[in-house]
N, C-alpha and C positions, 0 to 999 in steps of 0.2 A: 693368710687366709684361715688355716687353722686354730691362731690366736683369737683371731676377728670371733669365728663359731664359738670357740672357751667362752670367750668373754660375751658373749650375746647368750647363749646357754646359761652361764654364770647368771648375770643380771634376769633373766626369765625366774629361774628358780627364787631370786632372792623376792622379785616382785611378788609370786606367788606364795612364798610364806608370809611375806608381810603382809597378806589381806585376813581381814578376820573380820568376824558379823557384828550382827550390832549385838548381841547377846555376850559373845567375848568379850569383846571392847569395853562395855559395862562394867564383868566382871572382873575385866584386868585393871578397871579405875577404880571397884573396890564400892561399887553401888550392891547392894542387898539381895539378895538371888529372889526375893519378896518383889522387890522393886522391880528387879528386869526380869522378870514373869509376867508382871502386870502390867511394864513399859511396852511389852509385846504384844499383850494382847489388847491395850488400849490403838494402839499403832495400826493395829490390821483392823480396828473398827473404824478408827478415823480412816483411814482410807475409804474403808467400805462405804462410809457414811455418806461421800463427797458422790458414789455414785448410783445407779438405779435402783440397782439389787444389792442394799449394804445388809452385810451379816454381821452382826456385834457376837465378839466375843471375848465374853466377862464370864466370872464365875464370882456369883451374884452373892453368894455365903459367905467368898473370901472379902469381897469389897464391901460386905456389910459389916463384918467382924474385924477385919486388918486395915488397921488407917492408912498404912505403909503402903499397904497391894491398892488400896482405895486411890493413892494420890498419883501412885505411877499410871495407874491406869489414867487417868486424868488427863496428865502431861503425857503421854504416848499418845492418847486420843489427838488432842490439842495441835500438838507439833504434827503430826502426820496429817492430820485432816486440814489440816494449815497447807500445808506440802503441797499434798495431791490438788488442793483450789488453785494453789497456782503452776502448777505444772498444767493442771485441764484449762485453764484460760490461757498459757503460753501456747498451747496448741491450737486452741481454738481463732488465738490470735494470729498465728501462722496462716492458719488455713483461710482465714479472712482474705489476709494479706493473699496469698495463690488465685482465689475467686476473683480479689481487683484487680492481679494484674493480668487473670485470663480475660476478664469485662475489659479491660484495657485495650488487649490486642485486638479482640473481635470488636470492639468501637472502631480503633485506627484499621484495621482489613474493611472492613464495613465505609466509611469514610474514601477510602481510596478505590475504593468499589463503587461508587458514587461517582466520585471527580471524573471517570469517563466518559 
């Protein structure tokens, strides 16, 4: 029993060092601190973009002057705004899917409510 806890303890700790953000990750693969500034902020605009109230967040001097921060920004948009369209129609497809099979049940209750 005490083993079992070590080793479940152990394996918790280890998972939890081994998470890192997407800013680490970048920088431990040796991408341009240029790059993953701009990856980031292209990223939380492409999210944004996909919904109501999108807020872009760019720093308009550097994308004009830095080709580097220009193209991360780009690909950070890209890929995220990509992301979130289909995460928002997997849901939206979900939720389809719950409406037909509530219209489902209340047809067959409705039908058997009937046959009386």
């Amino acid at each position: 029993m005490k083993v079992a806890r070590l080793l479940i303890c152990g394996l918790s700790l280890l998972v939890l060092l081994g998470c890192q953000s997407l800013r680490e990750q970048m920088l431990a693969e040796n991408y341009p601190p240029t790059f993953v500034d701009s990856f980031e902020d292209g990223c939380s605009s492409g999210r944004s973009a996909v919904g109501p109230l999108g807020q872009f967040d760019k720093d308009v001097p550097r994308y004009m002057a830095e080709p580097l921060y220009a193209r991360g920004w780009e690909d950070g948009f890209r890929q995220c705004e990509d992301v979130q369209r289909i995460d928002d129609w997997q849901a939206r497809r979900e939720e389809q899917w719950r409406d037909d099979e509530w219209r489902h049940h209340v047809d067959q209750a409705m039908a058997k409510a009937l046959r009386r």
